[in-house]
N, C-alpha and C positions, 0 to 999 in steps of 0.2 A: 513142564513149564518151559516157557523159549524165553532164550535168552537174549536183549536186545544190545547189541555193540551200535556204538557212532565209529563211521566207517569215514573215514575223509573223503570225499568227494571225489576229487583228483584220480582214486584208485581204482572208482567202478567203470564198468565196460556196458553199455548199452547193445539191444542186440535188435532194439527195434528203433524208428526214427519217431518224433513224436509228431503232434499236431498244434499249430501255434495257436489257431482257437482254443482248443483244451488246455494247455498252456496255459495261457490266458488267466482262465476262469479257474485253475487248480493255483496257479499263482497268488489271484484276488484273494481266491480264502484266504489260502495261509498268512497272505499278510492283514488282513482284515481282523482275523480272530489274534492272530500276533502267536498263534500257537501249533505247533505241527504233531497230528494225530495218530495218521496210520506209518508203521515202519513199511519200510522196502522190503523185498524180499530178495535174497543174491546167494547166487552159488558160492560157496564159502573156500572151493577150489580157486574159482577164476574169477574171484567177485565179478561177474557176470549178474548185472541186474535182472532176477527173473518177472517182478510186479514190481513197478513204482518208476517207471520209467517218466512219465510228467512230472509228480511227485521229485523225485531229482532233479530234472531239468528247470524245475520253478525255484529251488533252493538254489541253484548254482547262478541262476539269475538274479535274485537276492543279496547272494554276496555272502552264502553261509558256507563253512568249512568245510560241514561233515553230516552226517544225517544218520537217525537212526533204522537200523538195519536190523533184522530177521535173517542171521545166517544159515542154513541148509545144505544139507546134502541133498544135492541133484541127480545121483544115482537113487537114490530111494525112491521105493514102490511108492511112499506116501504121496508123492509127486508126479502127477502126469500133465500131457501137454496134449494139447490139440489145437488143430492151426484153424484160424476163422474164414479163411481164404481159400477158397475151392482151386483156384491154380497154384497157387503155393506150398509146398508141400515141407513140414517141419518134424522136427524130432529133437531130442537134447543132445544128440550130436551132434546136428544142425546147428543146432542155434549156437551153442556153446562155441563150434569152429567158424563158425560168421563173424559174433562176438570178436572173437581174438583177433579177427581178420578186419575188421573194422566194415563190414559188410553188411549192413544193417537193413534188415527188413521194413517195407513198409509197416506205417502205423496201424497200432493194434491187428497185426497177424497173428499172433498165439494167444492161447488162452493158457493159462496153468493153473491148477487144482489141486490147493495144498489140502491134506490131510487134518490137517492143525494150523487154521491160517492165526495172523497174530494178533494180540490182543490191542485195543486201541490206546492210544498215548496222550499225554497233554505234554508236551515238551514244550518249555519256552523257547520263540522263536531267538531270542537274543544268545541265547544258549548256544547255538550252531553256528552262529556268526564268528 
């Protein structure tokens, strides 16, 4: 079973940039249904966001605190990456040292493939405010 922590906002590290269409329309929902779903997924090391990069950027536009997060070890096999971008070439040392570096890849360049992705959520949105 995974365990979901609210992580404050503030603390995580994006490693990719987003798309303000997608944006957009991940925003709508959330505020529409008034409820947020799926957690994030972040390396528990570098809270380095691994999945949910709109997902967080639509909450911090909002104006909510903290968000519910799927912590992981990023070293595990359960985990791998591949990049969607035939010039770009990624790896978890990559991302992870871009991450920290504030060096952010274009939108949607990796893919990650969790093992046990997480289960889906009803969190009130007022909740994370």
């Amino acid at each position: 079973m995974q365990r979901i922590n609210f992580v404050p906002l503030p603390l995580l590290k994006a490693h990719e940039k987003t798309s303000r269409r997608r944006l957009r329309t991940v925003r709508r929902a959330i505020t529409s249904t008034g409820y947020f779903t799926h957690p994030i997924m972040v390396d528990r090391k570098n809270l380095v966001i691994l999945d949910g990069h709109h997902r967080t950027q639509a909450l911090r536009e909002i104006g909510a605190k903290r968000i519910p997060a799927c912590m992981v070890d990023y070293r595990s096999h359960k985990i791998s990456v591949r990049g969607r971008r035939s010039n770009v070439r990624v790896s978890k040392t990559i991302i992870i040292r871009r991450a920290l570096a504030g060096k952010l890849f274009p939108c949607k360049t990796s893919r990650h493939t969790f093992s046990q992705p997480p289960k889906q959520l009803r969190i009130r949105l007022k909740t994370l405010l």
